[in-house]
C-alpha positions in Angstrom: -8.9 2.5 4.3 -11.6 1.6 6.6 -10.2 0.2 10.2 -9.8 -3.0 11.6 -12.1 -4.6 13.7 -11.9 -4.2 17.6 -9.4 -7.8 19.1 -12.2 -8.4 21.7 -14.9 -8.4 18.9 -12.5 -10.9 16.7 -11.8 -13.1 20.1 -15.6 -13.2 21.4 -16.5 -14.3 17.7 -13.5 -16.9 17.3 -15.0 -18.8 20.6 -18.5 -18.1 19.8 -17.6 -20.3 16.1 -16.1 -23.6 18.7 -19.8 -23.7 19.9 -21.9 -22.5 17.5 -22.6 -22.5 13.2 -20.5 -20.1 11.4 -23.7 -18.6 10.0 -25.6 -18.0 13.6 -22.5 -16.5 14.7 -22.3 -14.4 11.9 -25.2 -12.9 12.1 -25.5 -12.8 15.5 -22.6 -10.0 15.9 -22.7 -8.5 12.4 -20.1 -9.3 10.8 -19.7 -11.5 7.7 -18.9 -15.7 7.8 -16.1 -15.1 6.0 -14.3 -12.6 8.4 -16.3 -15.5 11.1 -14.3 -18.5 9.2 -10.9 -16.2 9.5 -11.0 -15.2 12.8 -11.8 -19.4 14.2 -8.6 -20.2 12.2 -6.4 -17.5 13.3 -7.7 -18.2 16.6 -6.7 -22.2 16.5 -3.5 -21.8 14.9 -2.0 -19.0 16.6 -4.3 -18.7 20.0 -5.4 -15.2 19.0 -7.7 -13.9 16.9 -6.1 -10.4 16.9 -5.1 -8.6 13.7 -1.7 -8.6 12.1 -0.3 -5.1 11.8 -0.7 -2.9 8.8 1.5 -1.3 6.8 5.2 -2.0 6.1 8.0 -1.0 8.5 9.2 2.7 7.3 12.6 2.7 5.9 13.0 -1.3 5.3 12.5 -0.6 1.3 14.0 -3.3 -1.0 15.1 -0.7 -3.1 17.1 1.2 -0.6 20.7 -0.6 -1.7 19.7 0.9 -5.2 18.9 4.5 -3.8 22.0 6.2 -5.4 21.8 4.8 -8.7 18.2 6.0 -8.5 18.8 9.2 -7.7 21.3 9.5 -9.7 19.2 7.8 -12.9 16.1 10.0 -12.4 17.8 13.0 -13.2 18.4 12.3 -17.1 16.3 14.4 -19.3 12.1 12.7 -19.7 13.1 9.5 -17.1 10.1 8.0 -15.6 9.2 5.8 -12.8 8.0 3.4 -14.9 11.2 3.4 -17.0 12.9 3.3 -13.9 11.3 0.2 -13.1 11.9 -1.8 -16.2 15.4 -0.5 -15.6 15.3 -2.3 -12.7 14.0 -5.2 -13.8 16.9 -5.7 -15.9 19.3 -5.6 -13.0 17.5 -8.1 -11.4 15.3 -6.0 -9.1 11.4 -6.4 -8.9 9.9 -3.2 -7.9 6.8 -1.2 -9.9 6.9 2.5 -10.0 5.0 3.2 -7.0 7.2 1.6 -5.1 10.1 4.0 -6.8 7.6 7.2 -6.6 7.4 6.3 -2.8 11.1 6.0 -2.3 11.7 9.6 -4.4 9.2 11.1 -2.9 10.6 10.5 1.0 14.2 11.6 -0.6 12.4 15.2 -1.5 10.9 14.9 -4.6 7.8 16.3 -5.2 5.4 16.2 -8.6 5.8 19.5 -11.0 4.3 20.0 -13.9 5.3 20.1 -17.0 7.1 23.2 -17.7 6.3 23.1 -21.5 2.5 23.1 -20.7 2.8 26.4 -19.0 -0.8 25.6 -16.7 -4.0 24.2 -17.4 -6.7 26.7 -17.8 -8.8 28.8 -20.3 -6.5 30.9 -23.0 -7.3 34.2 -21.6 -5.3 34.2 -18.8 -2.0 32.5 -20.4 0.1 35.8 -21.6 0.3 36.9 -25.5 3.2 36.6 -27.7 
């Protein structure tokens, strides 16, 4: 994901827009009118023109109430995340599977594959019957 821009870019473009077309200003620093239109309105209704923070805050998951049943549920014989998540659904809780995947994956789970598919590759190196 690429960075934001610089604050000092977004604040000498926000006052450059009070005085001056949204277009000039635009291409006058490089950047596109939209991020030009933005950057004015942040600027009037919040005195900055600064970028919110990215990213959620680690361990604030709306699923972590439901952590033990979903611990608990993922460990029945072909369970997905996905059927997890319909799961949910029916108790009320909106959450996709990534959302699930990502609260597994900080409790220690980690993507196998299929034991049943041995490994992917050529025939001559799986072992004969």
């Amino acid at each position: 994901m690429p960075r934001s821009y610089s604050d000092d870019l977004r604040e000498r473009v926000a006052t450059a827009a009070a005085k001056r077309p949204c277009r000039e200003v635009a291409s006058l620093f490089g950047v596109s009118v939209a991020s030009v239109v933005k950057w004015s309105q942040r600027l009037r209704a919040t005195g900055t023109a600064a970028a919110k923070p990215l990213g959620g805050k680690p361990g604030r998951s709306r699923l972590l109430p439901h952590r033990a049943w979903l611990l608990e549920r993922i460990k029945a014989p072909g369970m997905t995340t996905r059927a997890l998540a319909v799961e949910l659904r029916e108790r009320g809780v909106v959450a996709d599977h990534v959302l699930i995947w990502r609260l597994l994956k900080e409790s220690g789970f980690s993507f196998k594959k299929n034991a049943v598919r041995k490994r992917a590759g050529s025939p001559r190196h799986r072992a004969k019957a």
